[in-house]
SEGU-189542 format. One record per residue (C-alpha): residue number from 1; residue in one letter; x, y, z. Coordinates in steps of 0.2 Angstrom, whole numbers, plus 2048, in hexadecimal, padded with zeros to 3 digits. Layout:
N
<atom><resi>NUM</resi><resn>A</resn><u>X</u><v>Y</v><w>Z</w></atom>
...
END
This chain:
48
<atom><resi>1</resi><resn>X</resn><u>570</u><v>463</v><w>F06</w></atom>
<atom><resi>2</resi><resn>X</resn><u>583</u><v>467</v><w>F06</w></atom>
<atom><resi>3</resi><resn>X</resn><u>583</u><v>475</v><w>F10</w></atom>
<atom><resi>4</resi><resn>X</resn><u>57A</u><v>46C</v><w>F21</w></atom>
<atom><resi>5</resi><resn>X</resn><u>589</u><v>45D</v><w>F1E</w></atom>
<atom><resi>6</resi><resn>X</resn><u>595</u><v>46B</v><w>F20</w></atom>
<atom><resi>7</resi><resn>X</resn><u>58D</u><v>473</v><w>F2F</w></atom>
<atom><resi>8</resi><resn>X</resn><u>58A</u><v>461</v><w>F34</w></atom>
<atom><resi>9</resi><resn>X</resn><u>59C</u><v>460</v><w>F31</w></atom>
<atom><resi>10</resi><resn>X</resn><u>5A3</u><v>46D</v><w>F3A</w></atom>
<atom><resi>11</resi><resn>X</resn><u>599</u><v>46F</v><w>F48</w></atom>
<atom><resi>12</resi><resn>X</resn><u>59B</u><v>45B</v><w>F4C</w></atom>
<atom><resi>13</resi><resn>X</resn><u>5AD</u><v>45B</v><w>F4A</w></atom>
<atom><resi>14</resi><resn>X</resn><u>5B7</u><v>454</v><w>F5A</w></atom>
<atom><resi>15</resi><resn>X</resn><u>5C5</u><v>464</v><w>F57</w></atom>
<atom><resi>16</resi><resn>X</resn><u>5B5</u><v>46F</v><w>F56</w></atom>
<atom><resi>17</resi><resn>X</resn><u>5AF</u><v>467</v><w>F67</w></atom>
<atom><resi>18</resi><resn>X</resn><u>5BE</u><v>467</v><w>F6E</w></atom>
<atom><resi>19</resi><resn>X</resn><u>5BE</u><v>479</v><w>F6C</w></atom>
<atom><resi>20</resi><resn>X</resn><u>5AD</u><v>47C</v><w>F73</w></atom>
<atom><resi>21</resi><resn>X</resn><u>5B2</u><v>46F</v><w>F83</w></atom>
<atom><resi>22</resi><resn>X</resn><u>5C1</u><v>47C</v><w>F88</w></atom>
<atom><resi>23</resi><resn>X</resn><u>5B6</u><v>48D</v><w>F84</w></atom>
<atom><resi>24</resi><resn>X</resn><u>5AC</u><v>484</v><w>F93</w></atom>
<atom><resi>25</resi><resn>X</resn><u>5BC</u><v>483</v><w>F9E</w></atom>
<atom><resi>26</resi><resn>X</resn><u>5BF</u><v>471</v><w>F9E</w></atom>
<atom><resi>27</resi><resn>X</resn><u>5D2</u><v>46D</v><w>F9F</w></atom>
<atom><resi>28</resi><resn>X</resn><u>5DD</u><v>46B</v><w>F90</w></atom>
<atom><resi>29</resi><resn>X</resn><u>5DD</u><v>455</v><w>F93</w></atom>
<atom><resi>30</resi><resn>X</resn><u>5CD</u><v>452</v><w>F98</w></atom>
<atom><resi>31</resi><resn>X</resn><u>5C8</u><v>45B</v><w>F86</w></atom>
<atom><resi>32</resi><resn>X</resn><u>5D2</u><v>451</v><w>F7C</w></atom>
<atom><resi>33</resi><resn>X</resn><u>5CE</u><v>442</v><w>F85</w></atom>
<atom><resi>34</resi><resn>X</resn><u>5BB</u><v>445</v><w>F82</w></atom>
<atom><resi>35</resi><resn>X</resn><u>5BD</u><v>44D</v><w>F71</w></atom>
<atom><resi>36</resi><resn>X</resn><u>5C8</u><v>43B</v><w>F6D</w></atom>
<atom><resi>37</resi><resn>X</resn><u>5BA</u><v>431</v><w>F75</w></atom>
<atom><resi>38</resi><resn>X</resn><u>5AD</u><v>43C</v><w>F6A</w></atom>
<atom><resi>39</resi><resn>X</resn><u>5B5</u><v>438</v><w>F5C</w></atom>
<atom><resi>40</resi><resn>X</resn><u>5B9</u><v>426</v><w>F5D</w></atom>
<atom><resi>41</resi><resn>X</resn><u>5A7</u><v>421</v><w>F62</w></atom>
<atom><resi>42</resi><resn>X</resn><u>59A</u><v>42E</v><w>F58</w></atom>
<atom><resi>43</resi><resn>X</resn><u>5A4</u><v>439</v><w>F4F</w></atom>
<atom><resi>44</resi><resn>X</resn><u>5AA</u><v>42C</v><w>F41</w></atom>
<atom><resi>45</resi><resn>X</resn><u>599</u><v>422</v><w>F42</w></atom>
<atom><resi>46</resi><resn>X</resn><u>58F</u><v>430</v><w>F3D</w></atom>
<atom><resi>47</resi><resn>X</resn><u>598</u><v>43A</v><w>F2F</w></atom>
<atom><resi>48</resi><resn>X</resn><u>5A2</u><v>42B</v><w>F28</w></atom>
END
């Protein structure tokens, strides 16, 4: 059951999203506004 959290983990991760928003071409701030938004709304909720 560990291992899906960590896959869980990593692949919800705001930094990881970030990441994946900017391989898609999106600018540098609108990333880290969406990844901070992401993070702020889901991101804690679901893997607090």
């Amino acid at each position: 059951m560990t291992g899906i959290r960590n896959r869980l983990q990593h692949r919800l991760n705001p930094l990881h999203l970030y990441c994946r928003l900017r391989t898609l071409g999106m600018t540098h701030g609108t990333a880290v506004i969406l990844s901070r938004c992401y993070e702020r709304a889901l991101y804690r909720l679901v893997l607090a």
